[in-house]
Structure formats: structure tokens, C-alpha cells
C-alpha positions as CSV (number, residue, x, y, z in Angstrom):
1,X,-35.4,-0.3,-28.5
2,X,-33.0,0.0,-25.3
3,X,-34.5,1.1,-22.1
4,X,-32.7,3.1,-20.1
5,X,-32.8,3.5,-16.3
6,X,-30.7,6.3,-14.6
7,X,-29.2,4.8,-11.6
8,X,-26.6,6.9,-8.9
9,X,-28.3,9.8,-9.6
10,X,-27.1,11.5,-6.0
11,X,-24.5,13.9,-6.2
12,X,-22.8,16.5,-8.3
13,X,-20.4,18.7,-9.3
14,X,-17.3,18.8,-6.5
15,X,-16.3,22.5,-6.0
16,X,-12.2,23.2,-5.5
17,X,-13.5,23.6,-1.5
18,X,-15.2,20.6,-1.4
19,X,-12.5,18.5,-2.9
20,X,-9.5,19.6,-0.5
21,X,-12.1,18.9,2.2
22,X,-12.6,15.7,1.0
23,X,-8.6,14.9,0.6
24,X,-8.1,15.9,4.4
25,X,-11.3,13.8,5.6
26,X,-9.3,11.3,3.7
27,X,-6.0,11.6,5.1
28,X,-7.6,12.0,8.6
29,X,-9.2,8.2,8.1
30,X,-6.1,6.7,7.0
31,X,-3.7,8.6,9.5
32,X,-4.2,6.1,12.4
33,X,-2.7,3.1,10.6
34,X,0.0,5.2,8.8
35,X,1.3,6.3,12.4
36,X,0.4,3.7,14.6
37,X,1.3,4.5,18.8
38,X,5.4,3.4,18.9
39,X,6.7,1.3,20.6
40,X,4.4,-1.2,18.8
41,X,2.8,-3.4,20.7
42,X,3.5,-6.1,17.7
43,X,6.9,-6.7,15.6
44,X,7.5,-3.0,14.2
45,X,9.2,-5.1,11.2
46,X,5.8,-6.7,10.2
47,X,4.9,-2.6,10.3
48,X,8.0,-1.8,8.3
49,X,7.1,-4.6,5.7
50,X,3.8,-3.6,5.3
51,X,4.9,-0.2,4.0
52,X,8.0,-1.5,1.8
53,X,5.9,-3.9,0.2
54,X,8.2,-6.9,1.3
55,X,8.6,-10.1,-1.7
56,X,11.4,-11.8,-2.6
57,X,14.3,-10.6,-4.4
58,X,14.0,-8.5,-7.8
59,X,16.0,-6.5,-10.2
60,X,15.7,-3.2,-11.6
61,X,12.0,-3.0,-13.7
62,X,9.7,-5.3,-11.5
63,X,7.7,-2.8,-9.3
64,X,4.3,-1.6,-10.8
65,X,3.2,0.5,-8.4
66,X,6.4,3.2,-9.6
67,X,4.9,2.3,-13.2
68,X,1.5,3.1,-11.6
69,X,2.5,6.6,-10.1
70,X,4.0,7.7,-13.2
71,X,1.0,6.9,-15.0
72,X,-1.3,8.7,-13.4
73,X,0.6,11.6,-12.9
74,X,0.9,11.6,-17.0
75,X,-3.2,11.0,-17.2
76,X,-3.9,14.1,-14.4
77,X,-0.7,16.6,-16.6
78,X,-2.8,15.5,-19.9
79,X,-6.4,16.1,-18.5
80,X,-5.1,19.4,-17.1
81,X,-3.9,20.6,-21.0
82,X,-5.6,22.8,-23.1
83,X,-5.8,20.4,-26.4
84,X,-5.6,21.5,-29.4
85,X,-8.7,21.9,-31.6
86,X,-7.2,20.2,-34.7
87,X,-6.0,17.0,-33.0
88,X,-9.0,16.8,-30.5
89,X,-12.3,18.0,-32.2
90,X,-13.9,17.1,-28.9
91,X,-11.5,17.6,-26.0
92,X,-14.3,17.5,-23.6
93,X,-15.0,14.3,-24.2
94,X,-11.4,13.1,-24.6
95,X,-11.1,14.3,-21.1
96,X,-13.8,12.3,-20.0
97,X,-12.6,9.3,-21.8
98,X,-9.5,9.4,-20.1
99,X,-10.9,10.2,-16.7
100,X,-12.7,6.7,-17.4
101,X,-9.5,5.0,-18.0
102,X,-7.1,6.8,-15.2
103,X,-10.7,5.6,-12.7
104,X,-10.2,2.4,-13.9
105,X,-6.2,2.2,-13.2
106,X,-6.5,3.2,-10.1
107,X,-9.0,1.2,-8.4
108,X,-6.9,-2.6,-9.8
109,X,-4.0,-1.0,-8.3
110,X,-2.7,-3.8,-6.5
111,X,-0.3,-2.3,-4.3
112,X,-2.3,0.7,-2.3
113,X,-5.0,-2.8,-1.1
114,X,-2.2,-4.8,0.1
115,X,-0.5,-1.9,2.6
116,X,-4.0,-0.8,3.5
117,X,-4.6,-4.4,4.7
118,X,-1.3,-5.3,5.9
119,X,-1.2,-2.3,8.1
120,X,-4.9,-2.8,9.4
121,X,-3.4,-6.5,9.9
122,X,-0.4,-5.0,11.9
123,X,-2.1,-3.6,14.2
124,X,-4.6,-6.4,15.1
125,X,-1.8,-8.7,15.4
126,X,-2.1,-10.5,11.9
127,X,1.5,-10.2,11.0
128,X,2.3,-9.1,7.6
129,X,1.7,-11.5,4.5
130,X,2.1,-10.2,0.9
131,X,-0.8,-11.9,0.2
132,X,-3.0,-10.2,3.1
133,X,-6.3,-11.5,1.9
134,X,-6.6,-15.5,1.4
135,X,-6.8,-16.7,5.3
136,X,-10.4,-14.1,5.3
137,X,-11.3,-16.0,2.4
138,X,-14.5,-18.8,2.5
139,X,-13.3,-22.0,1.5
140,X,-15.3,-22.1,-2.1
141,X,-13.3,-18.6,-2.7
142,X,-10.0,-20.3,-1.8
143,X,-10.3,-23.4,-4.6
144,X,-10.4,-20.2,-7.0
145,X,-8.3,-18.0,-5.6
146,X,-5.1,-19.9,-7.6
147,X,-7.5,-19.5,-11.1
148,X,-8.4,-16.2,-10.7
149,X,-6.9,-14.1,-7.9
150,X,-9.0,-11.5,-6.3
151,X,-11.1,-8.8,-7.5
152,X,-11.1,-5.5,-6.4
153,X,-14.5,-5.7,-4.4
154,X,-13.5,-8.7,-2.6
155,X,-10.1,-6.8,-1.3
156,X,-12.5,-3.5,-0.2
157,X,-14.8,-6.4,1.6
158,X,-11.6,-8.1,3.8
159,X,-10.8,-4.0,4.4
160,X,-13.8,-3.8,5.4
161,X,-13.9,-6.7,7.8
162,X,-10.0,-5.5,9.0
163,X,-11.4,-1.6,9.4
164,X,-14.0,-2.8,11.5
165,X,-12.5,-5.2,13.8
166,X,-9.9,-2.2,14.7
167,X,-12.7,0.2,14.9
168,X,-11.3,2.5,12.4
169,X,-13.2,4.4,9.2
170,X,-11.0,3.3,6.6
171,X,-13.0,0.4,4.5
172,X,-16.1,2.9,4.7
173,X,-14.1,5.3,2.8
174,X,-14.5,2.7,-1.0
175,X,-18.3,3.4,-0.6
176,X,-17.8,6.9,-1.6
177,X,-16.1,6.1,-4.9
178,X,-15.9,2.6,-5.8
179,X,-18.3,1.4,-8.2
180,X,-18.2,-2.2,-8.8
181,X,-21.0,-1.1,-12.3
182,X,-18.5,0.9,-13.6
183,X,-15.4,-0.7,-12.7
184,X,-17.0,-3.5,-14.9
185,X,-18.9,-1.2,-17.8
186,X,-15.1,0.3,-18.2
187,X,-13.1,-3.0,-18.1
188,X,-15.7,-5.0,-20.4
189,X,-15.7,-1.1,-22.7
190,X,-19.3,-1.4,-22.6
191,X,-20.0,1.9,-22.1
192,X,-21.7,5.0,-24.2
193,X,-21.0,8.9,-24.0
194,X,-23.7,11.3,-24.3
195,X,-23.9,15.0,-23.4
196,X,-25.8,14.1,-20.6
197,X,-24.5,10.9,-19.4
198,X,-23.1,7.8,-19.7
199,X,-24.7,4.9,-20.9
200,X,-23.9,1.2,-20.1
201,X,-25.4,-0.6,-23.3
202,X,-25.6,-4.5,-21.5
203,X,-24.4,-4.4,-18.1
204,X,-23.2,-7.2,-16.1
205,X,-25.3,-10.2,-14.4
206,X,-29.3,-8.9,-14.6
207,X,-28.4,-5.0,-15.1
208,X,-29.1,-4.6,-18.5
209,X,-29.0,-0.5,-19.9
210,X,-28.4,1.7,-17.5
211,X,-26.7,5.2,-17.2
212,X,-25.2,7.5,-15.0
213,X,-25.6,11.5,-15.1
214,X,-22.5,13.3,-16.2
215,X,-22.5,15.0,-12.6
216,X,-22.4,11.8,-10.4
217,X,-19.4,10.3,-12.8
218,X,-17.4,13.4,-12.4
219,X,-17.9,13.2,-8.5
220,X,-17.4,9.5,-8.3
221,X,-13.8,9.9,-10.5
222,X,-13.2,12.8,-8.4
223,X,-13.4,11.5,-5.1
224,X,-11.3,8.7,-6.8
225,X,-8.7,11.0,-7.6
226,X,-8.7,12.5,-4.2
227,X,-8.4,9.2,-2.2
228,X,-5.9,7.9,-3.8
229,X,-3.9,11.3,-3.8
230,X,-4.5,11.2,-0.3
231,X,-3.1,6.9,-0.2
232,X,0.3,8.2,-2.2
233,X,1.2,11.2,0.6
234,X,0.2,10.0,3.5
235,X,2.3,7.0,2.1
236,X,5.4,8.5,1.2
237,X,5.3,11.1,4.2
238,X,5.1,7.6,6.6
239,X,8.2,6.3,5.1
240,X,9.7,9.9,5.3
241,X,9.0,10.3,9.1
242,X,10.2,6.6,9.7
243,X,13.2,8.1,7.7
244,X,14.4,10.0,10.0
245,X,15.6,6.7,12.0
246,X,18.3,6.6,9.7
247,X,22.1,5.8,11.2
248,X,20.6,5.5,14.8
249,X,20.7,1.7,16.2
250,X,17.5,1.2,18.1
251,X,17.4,-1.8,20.2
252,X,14.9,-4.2,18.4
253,X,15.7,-7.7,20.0
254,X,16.5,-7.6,23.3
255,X,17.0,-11.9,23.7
256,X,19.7,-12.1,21.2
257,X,20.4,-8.3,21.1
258,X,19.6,-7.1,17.9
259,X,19.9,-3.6,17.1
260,X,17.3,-2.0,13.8
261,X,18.6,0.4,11.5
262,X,16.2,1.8,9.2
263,X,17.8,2.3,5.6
264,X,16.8,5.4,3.5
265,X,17.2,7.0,0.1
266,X,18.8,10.0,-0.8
267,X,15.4,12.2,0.0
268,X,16.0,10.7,3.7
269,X,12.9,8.7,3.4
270,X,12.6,5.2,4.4
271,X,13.7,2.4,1.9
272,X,14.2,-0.8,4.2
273,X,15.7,-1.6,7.4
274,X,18.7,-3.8,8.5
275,X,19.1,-5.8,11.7
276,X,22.6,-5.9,13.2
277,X,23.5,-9.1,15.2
278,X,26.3,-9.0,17.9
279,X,28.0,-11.7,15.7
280,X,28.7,-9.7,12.9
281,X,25.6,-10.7,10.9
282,X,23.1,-8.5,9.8
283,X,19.8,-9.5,8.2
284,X,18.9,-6.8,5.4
285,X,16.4,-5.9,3.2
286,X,16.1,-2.5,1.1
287,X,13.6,-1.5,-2.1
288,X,14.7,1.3,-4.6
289,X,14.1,1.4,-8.4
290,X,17.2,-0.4,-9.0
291,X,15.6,-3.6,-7.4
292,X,15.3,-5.3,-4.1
293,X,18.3,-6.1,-1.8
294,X,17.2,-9.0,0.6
295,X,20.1,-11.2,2.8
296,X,19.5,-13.3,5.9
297,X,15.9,-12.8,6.2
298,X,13.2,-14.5,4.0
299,X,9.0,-14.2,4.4
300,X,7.5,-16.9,6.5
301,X,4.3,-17.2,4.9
302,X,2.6,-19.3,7.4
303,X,3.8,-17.7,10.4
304,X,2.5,-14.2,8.4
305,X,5.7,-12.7,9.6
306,X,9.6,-12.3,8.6
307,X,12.3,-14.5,9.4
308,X,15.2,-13.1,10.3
309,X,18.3,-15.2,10.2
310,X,21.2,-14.5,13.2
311,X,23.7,-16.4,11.2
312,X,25.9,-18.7,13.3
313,X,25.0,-19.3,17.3
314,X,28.3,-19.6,20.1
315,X,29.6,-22.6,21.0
316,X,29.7,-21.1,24.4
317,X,27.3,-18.7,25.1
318,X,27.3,-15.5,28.0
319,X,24.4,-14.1,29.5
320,X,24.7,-11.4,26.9
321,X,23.6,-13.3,24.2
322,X,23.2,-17.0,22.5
323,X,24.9,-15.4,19.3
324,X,28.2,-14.2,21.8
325,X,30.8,-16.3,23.4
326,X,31.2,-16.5,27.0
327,X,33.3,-14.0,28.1
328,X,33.4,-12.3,24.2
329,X,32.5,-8.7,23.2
330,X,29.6,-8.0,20.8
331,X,31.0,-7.2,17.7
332,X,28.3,-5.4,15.7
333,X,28.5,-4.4,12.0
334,X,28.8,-0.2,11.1
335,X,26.1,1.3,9.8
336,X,25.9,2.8,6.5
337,X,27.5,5.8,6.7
338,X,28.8,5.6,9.9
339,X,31.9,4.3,11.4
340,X,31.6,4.5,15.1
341,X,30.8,1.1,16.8
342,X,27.7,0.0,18.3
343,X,26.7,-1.4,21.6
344,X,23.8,-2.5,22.8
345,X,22.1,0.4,25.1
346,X,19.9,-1.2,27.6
347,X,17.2,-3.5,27.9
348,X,13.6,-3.2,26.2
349,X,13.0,-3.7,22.2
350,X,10.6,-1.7,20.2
């Protein structure tokens, strides 16, 4: 015979009150490393990068976190339906099972640990790295790192370690809804409905049975829900605000006079950013569904930061610049939408 242990047997039921409180605690948490205090003390284009996600160049199709979104917004539209009886004898439970499998989606989600970490890295001067977790790792966890990656626990423990060091609440917030037992009773399907709760028939390492009440599930998928709710418009509404830099030419490099131009969508809402040089050379990159536009900048891995190439340097140069000839005007590119030339407005960079 099995022996079962109840284990996580704290909490309940989440009342409509209780979970918009919960979304705003959330949103509150993660606020001060979505709007960090501009001018940034560090490169704001290690800030930008962290939000766009910046790789290499891709075409159209190669982004899972839009695959992601759309997912889960099918899972919530499905779990909100009345079923019907004769293709769904037992709806109830169909919910559940698909509150098990939209829990599980959403805590591998690659993308929402990597801009938590690369803006908590921002800010304590890290630089931005699309890989933001392998210089916290030990050395034993590097040799596997290339075999196996990451798991989801060790990202929330580098968070953690970031949140900490910046004196911010954000890695404390996984405590309240990640479960590393049922991330694995879920992934491994080694799990068992009953109307009172859900049983994990072998459990991982030296768990063996165990099972957790109805009630505590339902809180733990539903403070799940609300987190990462919270992650997706807070997220967007970042990259909104940042939008409205759109068309202006902020002065970003003030040695070889580089001026940013943040690039946005139709929506207005932040989609890249382009550096114009007073050579004519601009260094670009931009991510929309239809791909990723990068020219004249590349990542620099090991400096954790973006290169930005300037293009060519003057034989001669003026005082204004090492990309100007002596006694030349800056001639900057026009930005999208917008015909009238650009100078460079004073001294200072963001």
C-alpha cells in the first residue's frame, strides 16, 4: 500500500480581492527595476537590451516568448469557458488539468528570468549578457552548464542573489508560487487527481507519495497566474513609456557624439533603438514579429555589454569628434519618420 503524507498544507482559496491585491504587491516589487532613476548611472543600452531581449539576428518565427503569450492567453480564454457536458464529462477536472499544464509553462519560460536578471544586473553594473546567469555559477555547475543548461530553481537562486545585493524584494516573490515538487511531479506526469487533492505517486530524490490539498494548488497556480500577469504589463508598459522617446535624438555619447533614437512599433511602444554617428553611420538594432534587424553593433559577451560600431574614423580629426574631419560638419543620419537634421545639443550623455 502507498503512504501518503499531505505536505503545503497552508493556504487556501484566493478571493477576487485577494488576487488584485496580490497582482499590485507584485507590480509594486518589480516596479523599481522596470523604471530605474534616468539618467542611468550605467549604459542605458545595456537597460534597453535587457528589455528587447538582445541575440543575434533572426527571421520571422524564432521568438518563443510571443509563442508563450499566446499560449497562455488560449489556456486562461479555455479555463474561463463553460464546457460542454458531452465532450467534457468532468470539466472540473479538465480545468484543473490544464491549470497544471498552463503552471508548468509558465514557470520554464525562459524569457521573463533572463530580463528579470539582466535588469537586476543593470543596475548593479553587470552589463547585459543574454546569458545572465553562468558568471554566478560554481565551477562544478559550469562543466554542466553546456550538457544541461539551467533549471528553473537555479535561475530564481542567481535572482535571488541579484535581488538581494540591490536590496530589492523581487527574488522573494518565487517563494510564494514556485514549487520545485510540483514543477517536477508535472514535468515527470507523475501526478494523481482526487476530489480532495493531488497526489504525487513517486516523487523525486527521497520524497516518495505525497500530496497536496486541492486549496493550496489552486493558490499556488493562482499566485502563478498573477505574477506572471503582473511580469507581461509591467513589461510591455516599460517599453511603452520608453516609447515615447521615439523621433527625439537624445545625446547618448558625448566623446564621439552619438545621438540614441529609440525605435517603436505602431502601438508607440518601444521595439529597439538606433545610434546615429556624426559620420553618417548608425548602429541599429530593432525586434518585431517579423524578425530581428541588427547593423553595426554586435554583443560582446565577455565584456557583458554591446558593441557599437562608429564605422569609419577621420583622417583628420576636430575637437568635435574622432569620427569628424577637422574643420567638417557632423553629418548625422534622419530619423525614421523625420526629415529635419540633427545636431548635437550640448554636452552630457544619458
Amino acid at each position: 500500500m502507498v503512504k501518503i503524507r499531505t505536505v503545503d498544507s497552508m493556504g487556501g482559496i484566493m478571493t477576487p480581492e485577494e488576487v488584485e491585491a496580490t497582482r499590485e504587491r507584485y507590480y509594486q516589487v518589480l516596479k523599481p527595476i522596470f523604471f530605474p532613476e534616468l539618467p542611468a548611472k550605467h549604459d542605458i543600452i545595456n537597460f534597453f537590451a535587457s528589455l528587447l531581449r538582445v541575440v543575434g539576428m533572426e527571421d520571422r518565427g524564432w521568438d518563443p516568448l510571443l509563442e508563450s503569450r499566446a499560449t497562455l492567453e488560449d489556456f486562461n480564454t479555455i479555463m474561463q469557458m463553460e464546457l460542454p457536458a458531452d465532450g467534457f464529462p468532468s470539466a472540473e477536472m479538465t480545468k484543473w488539468r490544464l491549470g497544471l499544464v498552463m503552471y508548468s509553462h509558465m514557470v520554464e519560460m525562459d524569457a521573463p528570468y533572463e530580463i528579470i536578471a539582466n535588469l537586476l544586473r543593470f543596475q548593479l553594473g553587470y552589463g547585459y549578457n543574454p546569458n545572465p546567469y553562468y558568471q554566478f555559477l560554481s565551477k562544478d555547475e559550469k562543466k554542466q552548464f553546456s550538457k544541461r543548461g539551467i533549471y528553473p530553481i537555479g535561475k530564481i537562486k542567481i535572482i535571488k542573489k541579484l535581488s538581494k545585493e540591490l536590496g530589492v524584494q523581487v527574488g522573494d516573490i518565487f517563494d510564494e508560487f514556485y514549487n520545485q515538487k510540483l514543477r517536477n511531479a508535472i514535468s515527470h506526469s507523475d501526478y494523481i487527481f482526487t476530489d480532495m487533492d493531488f497526489r504525487v505517486r513517486n516523487g523525486t530524490g527521497s520524497l516518495g507519495a505525497y500530496a497536496i490539498p486541492l486549496e493550496k494548488l489552486n493558490e499556488t497556480i493562482t499566485r502563478c497566474k498573477a505574477f506572471y500577469s503582473r511580469f507581461f504589463g509591467i513589461e510591455h508598459a516599460a517599453r511603452h513609456i520608453f516609447g515615447e522617446w521615439a523621433k527625439k535624438a537624445l545625446p547618448y555619447d558625448p566623446y564621439y557624439k552619438g545621438l540614441l533614437e529609440v525605435l517603436a512599433d505602431k502601438d508607440g511602444t518601444m521595439c529597439g533603438f538606433r545610434i546615429h554617428w556624426p559620420n553618417g553611420t548608425d548602429s541599429t538594432y530593432r525586434r518585431t514579429e517579423d524578425g530581428i534587424e541588427m547593423v553595426n553593433c554586435m554583443l560582446a559577451m565577455q565584456k557583458n555589454t554591446i558593441d557599437l560600431m562608429v564605422g569609419l574614423y577621420a583622417r583628420k580629426p576636430g575637437s568635435f569628434s574622432p569620427l569628424v574631419e577637422d574643420g567638417a560638419q557632423p553629418i548625422y543620419s534622419k530619423r525614421e519618420g523625420d526629415d529635419r537634421p540633427l545636431d548635437w545639443p550640448g554636452d552630457g550623455s544619458l
